[in-house]
Biotite code that builds the C-alpha atoms (Angstrom):
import biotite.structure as struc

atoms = struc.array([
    struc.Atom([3.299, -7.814, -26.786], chain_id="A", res_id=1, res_name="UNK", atom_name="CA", element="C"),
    struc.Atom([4.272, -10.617, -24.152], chain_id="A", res_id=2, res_name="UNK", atom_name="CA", element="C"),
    struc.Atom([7.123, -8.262, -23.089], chain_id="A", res_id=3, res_name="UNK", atom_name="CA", element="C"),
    struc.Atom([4.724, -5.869, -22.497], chain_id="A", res_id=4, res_name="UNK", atom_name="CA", element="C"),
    struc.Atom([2.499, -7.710, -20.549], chain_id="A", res_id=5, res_name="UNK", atom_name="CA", element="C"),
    struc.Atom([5.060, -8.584, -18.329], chain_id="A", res_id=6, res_name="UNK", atom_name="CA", element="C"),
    struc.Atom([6.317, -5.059, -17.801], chain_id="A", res_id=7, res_name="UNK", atom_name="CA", element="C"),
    struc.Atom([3.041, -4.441, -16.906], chain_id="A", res_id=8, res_name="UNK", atom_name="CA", element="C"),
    struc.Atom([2.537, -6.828, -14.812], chain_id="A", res_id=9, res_name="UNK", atom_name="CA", element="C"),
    struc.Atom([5.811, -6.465, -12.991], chain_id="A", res_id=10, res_name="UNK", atom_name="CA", element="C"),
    struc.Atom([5.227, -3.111, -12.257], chain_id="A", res_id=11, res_name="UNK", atom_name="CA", element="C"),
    struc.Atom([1.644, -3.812, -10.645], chain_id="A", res_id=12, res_name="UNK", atom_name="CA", element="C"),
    struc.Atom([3.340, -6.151, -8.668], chain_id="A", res_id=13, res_name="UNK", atom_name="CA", element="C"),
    struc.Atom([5.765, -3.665, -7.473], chain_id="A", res_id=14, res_name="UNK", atom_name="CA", element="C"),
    struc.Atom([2.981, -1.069, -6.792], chain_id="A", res_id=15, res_name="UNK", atom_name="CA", element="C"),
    struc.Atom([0.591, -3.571, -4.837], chain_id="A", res_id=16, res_name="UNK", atom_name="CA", element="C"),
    struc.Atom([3.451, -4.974, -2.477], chain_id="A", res_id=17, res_name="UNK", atom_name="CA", element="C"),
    struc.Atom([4.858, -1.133, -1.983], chain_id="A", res_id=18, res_name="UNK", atom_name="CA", element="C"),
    struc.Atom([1.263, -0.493, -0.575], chain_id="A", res_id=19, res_name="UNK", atom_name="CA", element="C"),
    struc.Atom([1.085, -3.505, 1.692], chain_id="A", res_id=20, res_name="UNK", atom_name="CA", element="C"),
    struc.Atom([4.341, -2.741, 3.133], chain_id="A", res_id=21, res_name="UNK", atom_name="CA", element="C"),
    struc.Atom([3.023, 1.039, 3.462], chain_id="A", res_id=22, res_name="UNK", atom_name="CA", element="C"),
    struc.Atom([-0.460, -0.651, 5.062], chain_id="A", res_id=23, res_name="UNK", atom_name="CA", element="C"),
    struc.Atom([1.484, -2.663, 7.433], chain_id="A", res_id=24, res_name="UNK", atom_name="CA", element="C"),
    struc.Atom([3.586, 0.214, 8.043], chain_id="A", res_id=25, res_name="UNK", atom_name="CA", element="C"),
    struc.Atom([0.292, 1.988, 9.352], chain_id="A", res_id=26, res_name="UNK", atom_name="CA", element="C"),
    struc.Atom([-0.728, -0.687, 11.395], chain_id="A", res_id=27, res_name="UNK", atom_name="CA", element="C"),
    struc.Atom([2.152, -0.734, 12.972], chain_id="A", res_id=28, res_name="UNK", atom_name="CA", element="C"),
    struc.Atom([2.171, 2.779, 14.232], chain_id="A", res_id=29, res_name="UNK", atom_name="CA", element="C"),
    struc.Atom([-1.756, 2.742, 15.193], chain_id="A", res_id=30, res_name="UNK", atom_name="CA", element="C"),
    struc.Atom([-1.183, 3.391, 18.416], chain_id="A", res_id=31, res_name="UNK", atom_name="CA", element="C"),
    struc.Atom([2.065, 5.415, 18.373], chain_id="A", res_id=32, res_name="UNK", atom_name="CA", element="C"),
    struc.Atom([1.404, 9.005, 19.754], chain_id="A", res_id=33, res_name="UNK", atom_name="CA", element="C"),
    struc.Atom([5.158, 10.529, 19.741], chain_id="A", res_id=34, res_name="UNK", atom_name="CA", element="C"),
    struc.Atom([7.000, 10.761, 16.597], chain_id="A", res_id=35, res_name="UNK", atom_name="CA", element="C"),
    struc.Atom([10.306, 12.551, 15.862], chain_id="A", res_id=36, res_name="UNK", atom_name="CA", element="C"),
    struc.Atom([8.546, 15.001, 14.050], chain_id="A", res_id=37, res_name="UNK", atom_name="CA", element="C"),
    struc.Atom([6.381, 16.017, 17.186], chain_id="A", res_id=38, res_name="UNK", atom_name="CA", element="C"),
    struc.Atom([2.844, 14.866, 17.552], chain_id="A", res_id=39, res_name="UNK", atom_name="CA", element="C"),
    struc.Atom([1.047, 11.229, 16.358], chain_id="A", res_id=40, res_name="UNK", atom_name="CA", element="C"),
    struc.Atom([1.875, 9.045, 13.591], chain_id="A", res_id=41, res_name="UNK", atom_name="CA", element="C"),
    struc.Atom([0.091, 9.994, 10.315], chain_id="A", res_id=42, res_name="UNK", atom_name="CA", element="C"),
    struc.Atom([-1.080, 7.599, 7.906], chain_id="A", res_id=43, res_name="UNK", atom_name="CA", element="C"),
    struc.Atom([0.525, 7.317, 4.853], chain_id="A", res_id=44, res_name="UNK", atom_name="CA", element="C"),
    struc.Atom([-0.881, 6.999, 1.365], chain_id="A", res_id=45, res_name="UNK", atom_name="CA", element="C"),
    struc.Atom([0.653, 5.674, -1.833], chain_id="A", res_id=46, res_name="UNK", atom_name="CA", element="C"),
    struc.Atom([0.112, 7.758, -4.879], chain_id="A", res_id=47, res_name="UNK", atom_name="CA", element="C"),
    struc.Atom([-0.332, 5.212, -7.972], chain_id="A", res_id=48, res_name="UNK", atom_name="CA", element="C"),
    struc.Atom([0.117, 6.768, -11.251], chain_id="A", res_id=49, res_name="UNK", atom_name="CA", element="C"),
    struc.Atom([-0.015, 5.472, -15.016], chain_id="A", res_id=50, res_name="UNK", atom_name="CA", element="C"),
    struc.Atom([3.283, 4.796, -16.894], chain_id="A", res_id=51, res_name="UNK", atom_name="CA", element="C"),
    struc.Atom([4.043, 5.542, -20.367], chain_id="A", res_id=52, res_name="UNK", atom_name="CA", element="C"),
    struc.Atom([4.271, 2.122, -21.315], chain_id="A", res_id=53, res_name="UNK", atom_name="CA", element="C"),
    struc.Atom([0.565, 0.558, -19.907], chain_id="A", res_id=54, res_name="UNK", atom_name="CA", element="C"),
    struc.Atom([2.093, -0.188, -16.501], chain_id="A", res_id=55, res_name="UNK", atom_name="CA", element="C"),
    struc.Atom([1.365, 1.487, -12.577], chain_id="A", res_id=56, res_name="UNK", atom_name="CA", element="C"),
    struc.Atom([3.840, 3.071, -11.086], chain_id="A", res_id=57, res_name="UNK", atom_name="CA", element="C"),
    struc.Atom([4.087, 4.790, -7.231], chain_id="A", res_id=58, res_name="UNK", atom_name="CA", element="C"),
    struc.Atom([4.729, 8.656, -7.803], chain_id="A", res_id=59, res_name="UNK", atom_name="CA", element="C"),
    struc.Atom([4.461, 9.760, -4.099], chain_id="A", res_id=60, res_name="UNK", atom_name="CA", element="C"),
    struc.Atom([3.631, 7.981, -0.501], chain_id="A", res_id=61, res_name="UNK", atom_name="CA", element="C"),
    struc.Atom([1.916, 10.940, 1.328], chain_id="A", res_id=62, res_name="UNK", atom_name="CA", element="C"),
    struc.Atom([0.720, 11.885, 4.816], chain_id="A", res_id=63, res_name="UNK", atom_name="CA", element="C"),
    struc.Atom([-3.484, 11.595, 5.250], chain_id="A", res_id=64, res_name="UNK", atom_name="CA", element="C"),
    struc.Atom([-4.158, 15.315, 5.728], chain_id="A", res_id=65, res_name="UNK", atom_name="CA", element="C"),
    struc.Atom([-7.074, 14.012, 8.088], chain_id="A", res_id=66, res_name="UNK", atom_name="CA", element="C"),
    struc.Atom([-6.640, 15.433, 11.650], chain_id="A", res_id=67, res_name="UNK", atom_name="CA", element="C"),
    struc.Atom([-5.736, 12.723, 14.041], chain_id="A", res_id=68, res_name="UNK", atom_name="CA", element="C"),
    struc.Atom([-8.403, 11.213, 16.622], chain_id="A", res_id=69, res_name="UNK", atom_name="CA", element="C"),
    struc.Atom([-8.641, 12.377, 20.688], chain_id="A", res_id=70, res_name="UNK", atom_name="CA", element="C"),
    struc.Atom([-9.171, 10.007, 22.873], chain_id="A", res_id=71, res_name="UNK", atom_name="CA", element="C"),
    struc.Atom([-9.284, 10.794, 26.799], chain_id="A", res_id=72, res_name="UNK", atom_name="CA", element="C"),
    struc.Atom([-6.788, 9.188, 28.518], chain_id="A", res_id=73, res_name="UNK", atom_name="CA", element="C"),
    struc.Atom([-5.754, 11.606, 31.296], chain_id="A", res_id=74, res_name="UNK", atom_name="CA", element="C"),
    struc.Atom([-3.024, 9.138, 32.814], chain_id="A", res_id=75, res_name="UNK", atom_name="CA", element="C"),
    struc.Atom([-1.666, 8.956, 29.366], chain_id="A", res_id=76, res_name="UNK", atom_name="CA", element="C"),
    struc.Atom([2.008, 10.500, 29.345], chain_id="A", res_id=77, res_name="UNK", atom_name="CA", element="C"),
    struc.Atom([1.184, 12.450, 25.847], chain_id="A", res_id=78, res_name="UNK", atom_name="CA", element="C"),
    struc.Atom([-2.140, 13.292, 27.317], chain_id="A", res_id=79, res_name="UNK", atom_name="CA", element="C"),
    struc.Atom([-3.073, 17.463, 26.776], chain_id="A", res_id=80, res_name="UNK", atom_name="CA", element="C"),
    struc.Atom([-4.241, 19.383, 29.784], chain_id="A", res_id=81, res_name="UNK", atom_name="CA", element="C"),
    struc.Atom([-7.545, 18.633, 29.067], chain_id="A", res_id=82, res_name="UNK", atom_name="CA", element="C"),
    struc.Atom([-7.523, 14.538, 28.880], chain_id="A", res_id=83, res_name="UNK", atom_name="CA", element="C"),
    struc.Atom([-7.055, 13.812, 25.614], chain_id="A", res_id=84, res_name="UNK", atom_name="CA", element="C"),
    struc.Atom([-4.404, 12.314, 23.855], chain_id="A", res_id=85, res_name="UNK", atom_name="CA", element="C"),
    struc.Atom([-3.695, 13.050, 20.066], chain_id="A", res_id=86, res_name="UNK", atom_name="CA", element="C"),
    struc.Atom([-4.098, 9.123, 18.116], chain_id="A", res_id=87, res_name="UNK", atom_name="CA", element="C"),
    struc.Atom([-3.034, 8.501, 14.743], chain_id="A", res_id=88, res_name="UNK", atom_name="CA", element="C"),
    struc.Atom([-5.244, 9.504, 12.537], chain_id="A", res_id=89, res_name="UNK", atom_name="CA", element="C"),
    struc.Atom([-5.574, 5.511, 11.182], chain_id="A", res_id=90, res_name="UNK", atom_name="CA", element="C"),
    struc.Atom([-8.666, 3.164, 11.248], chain_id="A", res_id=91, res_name="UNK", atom_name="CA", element="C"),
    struc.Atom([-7.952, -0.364, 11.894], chain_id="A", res_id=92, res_name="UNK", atom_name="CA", element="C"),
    struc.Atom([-10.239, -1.763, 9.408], chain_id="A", res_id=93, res_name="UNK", atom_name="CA", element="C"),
    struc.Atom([-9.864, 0.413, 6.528], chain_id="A", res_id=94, res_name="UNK", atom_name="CA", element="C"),
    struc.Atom([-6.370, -0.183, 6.363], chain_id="A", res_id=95, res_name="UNK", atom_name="CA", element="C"),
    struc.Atom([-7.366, -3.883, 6.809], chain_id="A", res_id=96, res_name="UNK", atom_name="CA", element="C"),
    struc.Atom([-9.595, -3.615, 3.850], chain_id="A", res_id=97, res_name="UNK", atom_name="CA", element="C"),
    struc.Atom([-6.892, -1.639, 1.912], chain_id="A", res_id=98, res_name="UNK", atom_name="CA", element="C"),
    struc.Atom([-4.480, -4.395, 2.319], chain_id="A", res_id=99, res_name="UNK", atom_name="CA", element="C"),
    struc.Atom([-7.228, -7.128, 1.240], chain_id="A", res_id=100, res_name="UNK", atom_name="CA", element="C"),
    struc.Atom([-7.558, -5.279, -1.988], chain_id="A", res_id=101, res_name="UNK", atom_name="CA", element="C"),
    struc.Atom([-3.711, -5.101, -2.291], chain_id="A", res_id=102, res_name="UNK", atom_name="CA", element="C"),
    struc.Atom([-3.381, -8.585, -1.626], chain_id="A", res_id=103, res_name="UNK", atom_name="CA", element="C"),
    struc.Atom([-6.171, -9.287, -4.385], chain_id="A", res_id=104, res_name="UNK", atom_name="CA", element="C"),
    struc.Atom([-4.440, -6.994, -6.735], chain_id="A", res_id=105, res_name="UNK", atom_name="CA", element="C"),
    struc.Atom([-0.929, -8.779, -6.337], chain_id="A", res_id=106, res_name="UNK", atom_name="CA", element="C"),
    struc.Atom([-2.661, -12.002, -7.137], chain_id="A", res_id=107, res_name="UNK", atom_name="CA", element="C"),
    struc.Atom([-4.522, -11.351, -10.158], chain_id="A", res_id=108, res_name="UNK", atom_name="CA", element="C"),
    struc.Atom([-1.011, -9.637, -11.235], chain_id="A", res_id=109, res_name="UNK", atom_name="CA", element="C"),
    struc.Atom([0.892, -12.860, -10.189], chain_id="A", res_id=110, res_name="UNK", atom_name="CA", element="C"),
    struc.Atom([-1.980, -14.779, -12.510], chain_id="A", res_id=111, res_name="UNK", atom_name="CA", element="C"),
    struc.Atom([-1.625, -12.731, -15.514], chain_id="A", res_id=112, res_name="UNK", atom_name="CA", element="C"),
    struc.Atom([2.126, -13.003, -15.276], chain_id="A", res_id=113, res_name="UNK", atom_name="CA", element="C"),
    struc.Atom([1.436, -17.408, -14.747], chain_id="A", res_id=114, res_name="UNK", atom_name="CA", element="C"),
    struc.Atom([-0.809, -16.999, -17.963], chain_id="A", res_id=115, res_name="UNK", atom_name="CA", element="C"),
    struc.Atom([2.174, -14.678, -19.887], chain_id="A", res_id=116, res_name="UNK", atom_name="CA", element="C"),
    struc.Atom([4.319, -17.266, -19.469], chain_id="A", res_id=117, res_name="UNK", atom_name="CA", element="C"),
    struc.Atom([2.268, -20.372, -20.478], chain_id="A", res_id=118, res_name="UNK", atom_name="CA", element="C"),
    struc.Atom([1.342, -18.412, -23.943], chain_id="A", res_id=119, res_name="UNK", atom_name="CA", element="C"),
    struc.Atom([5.729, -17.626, -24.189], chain_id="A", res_id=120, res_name="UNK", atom_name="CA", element="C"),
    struc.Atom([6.491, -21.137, -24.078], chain_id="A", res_id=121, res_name="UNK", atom_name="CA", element="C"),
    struc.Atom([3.440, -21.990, -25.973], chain_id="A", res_id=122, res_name="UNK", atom_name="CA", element="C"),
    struc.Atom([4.427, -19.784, -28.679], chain_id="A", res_id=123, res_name="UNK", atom_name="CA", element="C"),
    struc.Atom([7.964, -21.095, -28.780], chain_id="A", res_id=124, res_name="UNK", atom_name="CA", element="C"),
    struc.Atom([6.583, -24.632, -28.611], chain_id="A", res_id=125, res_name="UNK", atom_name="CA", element="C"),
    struc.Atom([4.812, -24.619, -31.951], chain_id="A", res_id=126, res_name="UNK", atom_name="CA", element="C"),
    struc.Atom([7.632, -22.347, -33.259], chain_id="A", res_id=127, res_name="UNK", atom_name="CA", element="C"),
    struc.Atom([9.984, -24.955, -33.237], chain_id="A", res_id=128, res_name="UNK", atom_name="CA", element="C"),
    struc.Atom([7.461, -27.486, -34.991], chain_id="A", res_id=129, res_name="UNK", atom_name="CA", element="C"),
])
């Protein structure tokens, strides 16, 4: 059961910091128009999914499919014949907010795993009575 509870918690851990890196990752590119690929930066997603064993596991990281946003900028070099300038399709604050909730996630996993291993040694303490 503690082994458990650590697998668990490990792999929450794992999930939560993959999506901060992912949120920062989208910060990062807010503002970049031109991509290898052709066009603006998309904002990527992680795709959480259940494990067999009670823990969270990252099945996917996926482009939004939202369209990105135009903003006119006519002196912009990326800038379409009519003013506008493809943006990433990424809000500033949402992904703010997403990586808040990460943050909180991580923690309460980093807490259950500090709890975990007071009951271990607890248990092994008044084994060895």
């Amino acid at each position: 059961m503690l082994l458990q509870s650590f697998n668990i918690s490990t792999s929450a851990l794992t999930a939560e910091r993959l999506r901060m890196d992912i949120v920062a990752e989208n910060l990062a590119n807010a503002e970049t128009t031109r991509t290898p690929e052709g066009g603006p930066y998309r904002r990527k997603v992680p795709v959480f999914v259940p494990l067999t064993d009670g823990g969270v596991g990252v099945a996917a990281v996926v482009e939004d499919p939202s369209p990105p946003r135009l903003k006119f900028d006519p002196g912009h070099p990326d800038a379409g014949p009519d003013g506008y300038v493809r943006m990433p399709n990424i809000d500033v604050a949402r992904e703010m907010v997403d990586l808040a909730a990460a943050s909180r996630a991580y923690e309460a996993s980093v807490a259950v795993l500090t709890v975990t291993r007071a009951m271990a040694l607890r248990a092994l303490d008044i084994s060895s009575r």
